[in-house]
C-alpha positions in Angstrom: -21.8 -13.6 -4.2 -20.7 -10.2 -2.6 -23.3 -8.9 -0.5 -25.6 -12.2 -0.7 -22.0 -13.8 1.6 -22.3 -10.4 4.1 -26.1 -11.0 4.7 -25.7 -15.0 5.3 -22.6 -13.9 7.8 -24.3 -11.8 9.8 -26.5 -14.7 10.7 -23.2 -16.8 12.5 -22.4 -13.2 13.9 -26.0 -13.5 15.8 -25.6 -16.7 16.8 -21.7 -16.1 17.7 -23.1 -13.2 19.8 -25.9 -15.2 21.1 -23.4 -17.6 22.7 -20.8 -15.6 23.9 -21.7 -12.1 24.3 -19.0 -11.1 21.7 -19.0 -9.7 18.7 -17.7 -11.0 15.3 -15.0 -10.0 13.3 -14.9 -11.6 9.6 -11.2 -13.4 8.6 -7.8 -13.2 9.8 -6.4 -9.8 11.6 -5.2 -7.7 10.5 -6.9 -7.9 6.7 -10.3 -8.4 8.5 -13.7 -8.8 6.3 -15.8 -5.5 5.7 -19.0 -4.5 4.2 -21.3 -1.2 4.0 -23.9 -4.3 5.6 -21.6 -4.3 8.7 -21.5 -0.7 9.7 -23.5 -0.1 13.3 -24.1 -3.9 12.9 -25.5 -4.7 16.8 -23.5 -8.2 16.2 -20.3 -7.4 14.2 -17.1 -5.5 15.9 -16.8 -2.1 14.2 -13.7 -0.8 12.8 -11.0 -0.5 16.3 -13.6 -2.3 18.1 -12.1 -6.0 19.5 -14.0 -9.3 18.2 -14.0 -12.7 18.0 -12.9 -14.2 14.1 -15.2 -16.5 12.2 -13.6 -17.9 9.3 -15.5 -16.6 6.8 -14.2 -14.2 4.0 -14.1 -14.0 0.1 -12.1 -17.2 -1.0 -13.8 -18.8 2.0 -17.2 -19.4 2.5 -19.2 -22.1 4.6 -21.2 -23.4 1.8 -18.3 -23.3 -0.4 -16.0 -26.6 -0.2 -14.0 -26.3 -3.3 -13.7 -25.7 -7.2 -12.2 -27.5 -10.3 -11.1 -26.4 -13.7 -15.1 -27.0 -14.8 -17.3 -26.4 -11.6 -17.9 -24.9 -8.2 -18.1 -27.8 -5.5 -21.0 -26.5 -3.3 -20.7 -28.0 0.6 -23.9 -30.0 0.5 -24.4 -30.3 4.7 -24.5 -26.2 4.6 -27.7 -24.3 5.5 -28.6 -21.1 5.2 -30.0 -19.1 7.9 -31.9 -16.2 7.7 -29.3 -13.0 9.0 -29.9 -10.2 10.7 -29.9 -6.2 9.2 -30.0 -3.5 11.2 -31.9 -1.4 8.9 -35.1 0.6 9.1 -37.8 0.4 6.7 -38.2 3.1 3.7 -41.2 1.9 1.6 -40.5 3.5 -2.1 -44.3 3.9 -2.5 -47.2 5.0 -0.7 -48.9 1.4 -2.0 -48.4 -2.0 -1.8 -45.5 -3.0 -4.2 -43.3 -6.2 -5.1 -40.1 -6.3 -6.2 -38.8 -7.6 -9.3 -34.8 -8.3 -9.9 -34.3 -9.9 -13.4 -30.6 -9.0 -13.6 -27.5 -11.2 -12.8 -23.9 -11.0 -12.6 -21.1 -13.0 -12.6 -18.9 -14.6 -15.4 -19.9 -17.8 -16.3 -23.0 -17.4 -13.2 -25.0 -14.8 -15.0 -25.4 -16.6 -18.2 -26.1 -19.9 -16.6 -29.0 -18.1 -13.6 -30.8 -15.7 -16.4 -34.0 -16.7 -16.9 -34.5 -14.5 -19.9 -35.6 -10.8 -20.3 -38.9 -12.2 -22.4 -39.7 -14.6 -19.5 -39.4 -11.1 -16.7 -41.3 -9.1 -19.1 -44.1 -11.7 -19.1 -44.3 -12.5 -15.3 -44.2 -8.0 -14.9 -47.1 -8.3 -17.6 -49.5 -9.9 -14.9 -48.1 -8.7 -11.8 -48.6 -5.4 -12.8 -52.7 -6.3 -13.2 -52.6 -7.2 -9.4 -50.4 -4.9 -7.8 -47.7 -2.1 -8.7 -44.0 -3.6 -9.3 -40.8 -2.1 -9.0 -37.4 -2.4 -10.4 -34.4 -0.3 -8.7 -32.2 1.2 -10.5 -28.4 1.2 -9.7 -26.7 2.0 -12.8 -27.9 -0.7 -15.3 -29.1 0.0 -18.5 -31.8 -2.4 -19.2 -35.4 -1.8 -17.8 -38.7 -3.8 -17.6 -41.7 -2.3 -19.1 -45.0 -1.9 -16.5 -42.6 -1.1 -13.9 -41.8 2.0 -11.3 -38.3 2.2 -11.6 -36.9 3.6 -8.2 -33.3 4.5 -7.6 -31.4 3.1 -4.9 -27.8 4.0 -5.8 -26.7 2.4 -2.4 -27.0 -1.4 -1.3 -28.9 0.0 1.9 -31.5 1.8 0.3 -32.5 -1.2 -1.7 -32.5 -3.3 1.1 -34.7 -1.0 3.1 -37.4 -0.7 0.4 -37.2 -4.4 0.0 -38.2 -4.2 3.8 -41.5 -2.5 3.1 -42.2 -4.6 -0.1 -44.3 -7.3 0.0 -43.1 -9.7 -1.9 -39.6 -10.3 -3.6 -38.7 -12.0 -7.4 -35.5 -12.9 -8.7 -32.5 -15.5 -8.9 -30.7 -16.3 -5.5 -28.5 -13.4 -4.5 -28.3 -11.0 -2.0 -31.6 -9.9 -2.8 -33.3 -13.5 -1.8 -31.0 -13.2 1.8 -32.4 -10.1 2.1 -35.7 -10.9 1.7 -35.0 -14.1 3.9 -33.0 -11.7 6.7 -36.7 -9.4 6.6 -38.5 -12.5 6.8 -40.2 -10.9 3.6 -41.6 -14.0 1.1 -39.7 -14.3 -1.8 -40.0 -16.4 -5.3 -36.8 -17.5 -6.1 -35.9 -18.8 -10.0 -32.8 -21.1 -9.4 -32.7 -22.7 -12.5 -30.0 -25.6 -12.5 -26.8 -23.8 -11.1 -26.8 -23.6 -7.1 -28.8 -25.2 -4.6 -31.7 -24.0 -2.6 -31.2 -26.8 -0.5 -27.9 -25.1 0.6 -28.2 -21.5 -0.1 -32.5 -21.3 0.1 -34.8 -20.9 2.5 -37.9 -23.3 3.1 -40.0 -20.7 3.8 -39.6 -19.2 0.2 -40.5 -20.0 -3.2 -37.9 -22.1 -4.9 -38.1 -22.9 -8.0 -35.8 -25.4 -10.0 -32.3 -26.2 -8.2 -29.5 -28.3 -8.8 -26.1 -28.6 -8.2 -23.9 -28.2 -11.5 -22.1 -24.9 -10.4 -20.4 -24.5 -13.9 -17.7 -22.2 -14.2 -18.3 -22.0 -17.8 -21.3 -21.5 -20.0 -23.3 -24.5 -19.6 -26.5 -26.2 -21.4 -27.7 -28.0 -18.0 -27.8 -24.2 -16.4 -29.8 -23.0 -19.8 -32.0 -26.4 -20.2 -33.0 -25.8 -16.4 -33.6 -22.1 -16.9 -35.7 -23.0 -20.2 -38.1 -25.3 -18.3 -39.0 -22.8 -16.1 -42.3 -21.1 -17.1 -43.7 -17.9 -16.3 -47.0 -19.9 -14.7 -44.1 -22.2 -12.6 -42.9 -18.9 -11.0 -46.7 -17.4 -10.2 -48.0 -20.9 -9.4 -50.9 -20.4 -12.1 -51.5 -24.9 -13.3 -53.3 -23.6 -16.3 -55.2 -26.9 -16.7 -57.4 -25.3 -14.6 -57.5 -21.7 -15.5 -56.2 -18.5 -14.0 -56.4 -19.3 -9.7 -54.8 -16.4 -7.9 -51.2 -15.2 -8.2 -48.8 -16.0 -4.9 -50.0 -15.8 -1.5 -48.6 -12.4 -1.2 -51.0 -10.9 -4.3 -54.4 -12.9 -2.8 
């Protein structure tokens, strides 16, 4: 998960800190953990700085409790917590803005979490009646129409517009911890790949779940993903006509 693992860390490095008074380092010395998230981090040891390990590194994380040939096996007693960034906020607009993220990565992940470029474009459709949206751009190609695109060619200038935004759309990633570290709301698309019981947050949007974790390209994931409509992810039942959008957009 990359930078989605750093943000969730820095939540045990509060807590560790919290406890103890100490700061945390991430793995086993002298290869220790780092990220561009950590640097001036009020709760993580800086580089040559002494702290206390918590075991948790690439190729070990807490919600992580093995993997097969087919599937990840997520650890189903994990929780996420909200972290902590030491950031400032840089709004990207003079305006009130959301945030949308339709892209994914990963082998096998990326395929299985997309939602669908048709099914972005739609929800971007109506949000941009209600209120600007904006889609950073960081070296990908692709780009929704009705956007502001805004470049943010370094993880910590997208996470400090995501500060100032108001509300936050995508798939779970570091994104949706970031949101969840700002305490920002945040609509989530899981789809049928990885929990938001483990890796969610209840005060957020989630919407779909499941547990397959397929390390392949899988028609659960898709099927999940498929079921998933564009009035689902807004809350619009359209039974009863055309309600306001989230909370967030009211």
């Amino acid at each position: 998960m990359g930078y989605g693992d750093d943000i969730m860390a820095t939540a045990q490095a509060r807590a560790l800190f919290e406890e103890t008074g100490q700061k945390a380092v991430f793995g086993v010395a002298p290869d220790y953990h780092w990220s561009p998230l950590f640097e001036g981090h009020p709760y993580i040891a800086q580089p040559g700085e002494p702290g206390t390990p918590i075991m948790n590194y690439p190729g070990r994380r807490p919600y992580f409790r093995g993997l097969t040939k087919r599937k990840i096996i997520f650890e189903k007693n994990f929780r996420a917590v909200p972290g902590y960034l030491e950031l400032e906020s840089r709004p990207c607009l003079n305006e009130p803005y959301v945030i949308v993220e339709p892209h994914v990565k990963g082998e096998f992940s990326a395929d299985n979490k997309d939602w669908g470029w048709e099914n972005w474009q739609a929800l971007v459709n109506i949000l941009a009646g209600k209120v600007t949206v904006v889609q950073f751009e960081y070296g990908q190609s692709r780009k929704l129409d009705n956007v502001r695109i805004i470049p943010t060619p370094d993880i910590r200038d997208a996470l400090a517009a995501l500060k100032g935004a108001d509300r936050f759309y995508g798939t779970d990633g570091a994104l949706h911890h970031a949101a969840a570290a700002f305490g920002k709301p945040a609509t989530v698309v899981w789809g049928g790949y990885s929990p938001p019981e483990v890796l969610g947050y209840d005060f957020h949007r989630n919407i779909g779940g499941g547990w397959c974790g397929a390390r392949r390209r899988c028609w659960h994931c898709r099927r999940a993903m498929r079921r998933i409509s564009v009035e689902d992810v807004l809350g619009i039942p359209m039974r009863i006509g055309t309600p306001p959008l989230d909370s967030a957009l009211r």
